[in-house]
C-alpha positions in Angstrom: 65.0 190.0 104.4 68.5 188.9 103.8 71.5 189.2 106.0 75.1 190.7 105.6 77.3 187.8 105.8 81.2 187.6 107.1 82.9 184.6 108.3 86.6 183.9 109.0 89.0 181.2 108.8 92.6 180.9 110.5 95.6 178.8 108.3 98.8 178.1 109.6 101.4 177.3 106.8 100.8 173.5 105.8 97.5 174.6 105.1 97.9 177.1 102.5 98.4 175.1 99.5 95.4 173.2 99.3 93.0 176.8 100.3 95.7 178.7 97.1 94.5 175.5 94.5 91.0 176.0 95.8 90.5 179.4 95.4 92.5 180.2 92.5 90.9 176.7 90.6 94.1 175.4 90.0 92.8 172.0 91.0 91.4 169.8 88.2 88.8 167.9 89.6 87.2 168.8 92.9 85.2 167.0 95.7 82.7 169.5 95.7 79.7 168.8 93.9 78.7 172.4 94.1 81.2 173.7 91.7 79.8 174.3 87.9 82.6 174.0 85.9 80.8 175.5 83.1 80.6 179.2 85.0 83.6 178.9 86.7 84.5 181.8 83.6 82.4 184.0 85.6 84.7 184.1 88.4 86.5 186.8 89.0 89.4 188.6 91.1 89.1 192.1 92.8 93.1 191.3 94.1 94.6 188.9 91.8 97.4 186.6 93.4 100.1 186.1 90.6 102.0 183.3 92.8 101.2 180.6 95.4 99.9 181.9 98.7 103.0 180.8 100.8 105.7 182.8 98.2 103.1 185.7 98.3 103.1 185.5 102.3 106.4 185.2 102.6 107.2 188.2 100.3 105.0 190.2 101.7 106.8 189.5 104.9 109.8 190.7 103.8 109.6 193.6 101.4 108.0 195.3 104.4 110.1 194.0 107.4 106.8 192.5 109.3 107.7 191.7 113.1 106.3 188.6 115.6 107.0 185.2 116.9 106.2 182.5 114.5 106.5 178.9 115.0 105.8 176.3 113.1 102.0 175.9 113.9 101.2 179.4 113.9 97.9 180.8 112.1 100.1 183.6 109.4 96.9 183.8 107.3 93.2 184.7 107.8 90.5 184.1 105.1 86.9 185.8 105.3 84.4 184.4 103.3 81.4 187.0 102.6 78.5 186.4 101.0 74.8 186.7 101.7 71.9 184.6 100.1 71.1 183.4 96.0 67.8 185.0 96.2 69.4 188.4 97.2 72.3 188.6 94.6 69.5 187.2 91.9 67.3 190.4 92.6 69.9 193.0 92.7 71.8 191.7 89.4 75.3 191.2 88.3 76.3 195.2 88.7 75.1 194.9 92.0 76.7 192.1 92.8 79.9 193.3 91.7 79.4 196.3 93.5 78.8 194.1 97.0 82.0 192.4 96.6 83.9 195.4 96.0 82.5 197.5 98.3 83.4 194.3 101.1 86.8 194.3 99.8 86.9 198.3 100.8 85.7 197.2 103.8 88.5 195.0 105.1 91.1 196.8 104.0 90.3 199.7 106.0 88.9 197.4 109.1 91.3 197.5 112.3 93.3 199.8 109.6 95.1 196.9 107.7 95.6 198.2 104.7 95.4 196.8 101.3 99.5 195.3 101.1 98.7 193.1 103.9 95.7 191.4 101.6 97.0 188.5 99.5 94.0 187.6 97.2 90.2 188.1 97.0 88.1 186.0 94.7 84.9 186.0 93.3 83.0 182.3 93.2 80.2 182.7 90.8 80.5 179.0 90.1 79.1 177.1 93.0 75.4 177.4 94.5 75.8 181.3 96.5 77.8 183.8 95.2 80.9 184.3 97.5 84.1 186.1 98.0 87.2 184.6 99.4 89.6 186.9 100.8 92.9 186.4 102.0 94.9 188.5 103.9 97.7 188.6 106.7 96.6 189.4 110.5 99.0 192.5 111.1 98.5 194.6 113.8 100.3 197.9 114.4 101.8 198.1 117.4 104.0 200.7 119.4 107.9 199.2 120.2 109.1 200.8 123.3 113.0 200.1 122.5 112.4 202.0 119.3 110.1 204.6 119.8 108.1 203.5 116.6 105.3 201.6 115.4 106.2 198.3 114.1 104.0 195.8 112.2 104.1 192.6 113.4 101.7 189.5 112.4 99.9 188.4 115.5 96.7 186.3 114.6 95.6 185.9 118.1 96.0 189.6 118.5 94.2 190.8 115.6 91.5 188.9 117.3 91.9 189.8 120.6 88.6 189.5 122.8 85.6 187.5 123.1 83.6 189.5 121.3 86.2 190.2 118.1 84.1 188.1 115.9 80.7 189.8 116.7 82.5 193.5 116.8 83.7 192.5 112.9 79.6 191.5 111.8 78.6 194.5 113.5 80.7 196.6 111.8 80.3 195.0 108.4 76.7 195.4 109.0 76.5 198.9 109.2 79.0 200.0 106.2 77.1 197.6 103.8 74.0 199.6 105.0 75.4 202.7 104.6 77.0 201.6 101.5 73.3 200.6 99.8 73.0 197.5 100.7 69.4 196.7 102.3 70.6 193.7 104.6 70.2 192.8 108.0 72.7 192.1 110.8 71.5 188.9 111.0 71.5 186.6 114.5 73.0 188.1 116.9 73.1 185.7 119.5 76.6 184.4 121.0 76.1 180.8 119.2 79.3 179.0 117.6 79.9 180.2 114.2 78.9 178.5 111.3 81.7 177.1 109.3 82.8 178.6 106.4 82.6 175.3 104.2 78.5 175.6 104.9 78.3 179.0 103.7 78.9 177.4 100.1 76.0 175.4 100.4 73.2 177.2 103.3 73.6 180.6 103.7 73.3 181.9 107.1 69.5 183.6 105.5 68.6 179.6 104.5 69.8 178.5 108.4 67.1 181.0 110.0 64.3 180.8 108.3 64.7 176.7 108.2 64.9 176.9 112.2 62.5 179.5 112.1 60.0 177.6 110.1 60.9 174.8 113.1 60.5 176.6 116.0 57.0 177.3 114.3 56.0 173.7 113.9 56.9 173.1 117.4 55.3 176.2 118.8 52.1 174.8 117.0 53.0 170.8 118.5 54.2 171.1 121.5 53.6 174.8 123.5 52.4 178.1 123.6 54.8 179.5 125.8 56.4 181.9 124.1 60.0 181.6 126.1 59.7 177.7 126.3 59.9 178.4 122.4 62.9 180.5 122.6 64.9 178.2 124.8 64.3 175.3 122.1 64.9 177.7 118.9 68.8 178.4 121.0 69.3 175.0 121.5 68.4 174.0 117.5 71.1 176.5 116.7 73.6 175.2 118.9 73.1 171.5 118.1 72.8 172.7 114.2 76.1 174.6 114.6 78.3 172.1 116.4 77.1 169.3 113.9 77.9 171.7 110.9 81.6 172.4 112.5 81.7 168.6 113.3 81.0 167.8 109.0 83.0 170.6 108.4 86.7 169.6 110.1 85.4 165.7 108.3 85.2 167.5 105.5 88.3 169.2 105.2 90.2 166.1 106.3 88.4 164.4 103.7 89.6 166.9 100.7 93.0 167.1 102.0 93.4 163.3 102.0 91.8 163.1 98.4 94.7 165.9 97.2 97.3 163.8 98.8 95.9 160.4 97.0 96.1 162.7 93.5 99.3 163.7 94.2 100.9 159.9 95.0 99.1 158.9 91.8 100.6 161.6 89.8 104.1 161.0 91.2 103.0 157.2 90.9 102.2 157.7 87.4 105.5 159.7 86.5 107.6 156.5 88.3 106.1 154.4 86.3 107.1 156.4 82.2 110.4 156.6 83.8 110.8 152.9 84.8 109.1 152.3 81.4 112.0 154.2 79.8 114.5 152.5 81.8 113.6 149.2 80.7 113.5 150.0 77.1 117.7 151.7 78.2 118.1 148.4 79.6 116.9 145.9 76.5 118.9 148.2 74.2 121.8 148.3 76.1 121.4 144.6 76.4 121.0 144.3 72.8 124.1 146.4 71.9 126.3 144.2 74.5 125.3 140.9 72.5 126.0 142.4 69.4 129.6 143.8 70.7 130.2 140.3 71.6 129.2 139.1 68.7 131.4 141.3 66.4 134.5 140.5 68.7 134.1 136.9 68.1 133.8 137.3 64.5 137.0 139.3 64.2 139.1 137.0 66.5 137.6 133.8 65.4 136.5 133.0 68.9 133.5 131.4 70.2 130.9 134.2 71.4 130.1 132.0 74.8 133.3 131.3 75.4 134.5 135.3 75.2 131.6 136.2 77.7 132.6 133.4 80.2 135.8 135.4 80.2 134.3 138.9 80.5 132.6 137.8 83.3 135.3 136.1 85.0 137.1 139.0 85.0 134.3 141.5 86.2 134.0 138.8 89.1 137.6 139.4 90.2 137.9 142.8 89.4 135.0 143.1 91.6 136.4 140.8 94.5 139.7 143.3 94.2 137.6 146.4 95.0 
């Protein structure tokens, strides 16, 4: 069986151009070996983003007045990712597929009643080993102002996820209008471990996860014990340790990428440094050249000796300087 998938990612705004260049593939090469450049035409967008996620952001922000405190490390974004696993997508087909994305998208536009203005972008990845959707949106939560009298929306990211359980209440609830949408998936694990990161989800679906530490918890069973709660025990603590070293490879990982798109950068700017001080050498010989020829001309038409006329330009550039 495969399992309804939903994960979520918080951004404050430093981070937002490197996730906008990602999911839009405006980046040129990528550190990702899981990309296929060659399907990345599949990809497609259910909410197309015609500008950078910051200008969208901060547009949003102000066509419709949106209220709360936001400093400068403040989370302004959340991204889900939602997927499930290859298998599943390869046995329900492409209109199927389509129709699971889509049908997601419905989803968290009407979840905790955000509502579809407050989403900035929601993209397709057919290109890299699972099919995925990243979707971006703005935590907004409608709230009642008692100076006013009215409700006011205000983006609060720590109040959109208000509570312990926010993150389990969200798979719970994606869950059940998948399966009432169609969709034959499970819920999936639902014990309190960390969450996996979203960067794994490219790569091991949260389907893959269990039945590798299912197929574990079997060989150990069969090495080790009998005891059927001895076996439990050890199957939460292989999650845990699984999930804290994914989240550990993850936060490398993204340091990693964003270190790499600051390297491109300096060698792009590096690069464009370079034509210009090219350009301003070539200036610089012609100007050169043009100067000796001057000199060269004056002498001629006064009879004088070309060194001797520079000797005197220079003297008097030294003492016009000198007089400044």
């Amino acid at each position: 069986m495969s399992y309804a998938i939903i994960r979520n990612e918080k951004y404050n705004r430093t981070s937002l151009n490197g996730i906008y260049r990602h999911n839009e593939r405006k980046n040129t090469s990528y550190t990702n070996k899981n990309i296929n450049h060659k399907n990345t035409y599949k990809n497609y967008a259910i909410k197309k983003c015609d500008m950078s996620y910051l200008k969208k952001f901060d547009q949003i922000r102000q066509e419709n007045n949106l209220k709360g405190w936001i400093k400068k490390n403040s989370n302004i974004i959340c991204e889900y990712v939602i997927t499930s696993d290859n298998e599943y997508f390869k046995n329900i087909g492409e209109k199927e597929t389509r129709r699971f994305f889509e049908t997601a998208y419905k989803f968290v536009k009407n979840y905790k009643n955000l509502g579809e203005k407050y989403i900035l972008s929601a993209n397709v990845h057919l290109d890299e080993a699972t099919p995925h959707m990243h979707l971006i949106f703005i935590p907004v939560v409608h709230s009642f102002d008692k100076k006013s009298g009215k409700v006011i929306d205000k983006i609060c990211c720590s109040e959109f996820w208000k509570g312990k359980d926010s993150y389990k209440i969200l798979q719970d609830n994606f869950h059940k209008y998948m399966i009432k949408s169609g969709f034959d998936l499970e819920r999936g694990n639902n014990e309190k471990n960390e969450h996996i990161p979203i960067e794994n989800l490219k790569k091991v679906t949260n389907y893959e996860i269990q039945k590798i530490l299912k197929n574990t918890s079997c060989l150990e069973q069969e090495k080790n014990s009998n005891d059927i709660e001895i076996i439990k025990n050890d199957y939460k603590r292989v999650i845990k340790k699984f999930n804290t070293i994914a989240k550990r490879y993850s936060r490398i990982k993204n340091i990693v990428e964003a270190t790499i798109y600051k390297a491109e950068q300096i060698q792009k700017e590096n690069y464009t440094l370079k034509q210009e001080n090219k350009e301003l050498q070539e200036e610089i010989m012609l100007f050169k050249d043009y100067i000796d020829k001057t000199f060269e001309y004056v002498s001629l038409l006064f009879d004088f000796s070309k060194e001797k006329l520079k000797r005197l330009v220079d003297k008097f550039i030294c003492s016009f300087n000198k007089e400044k």
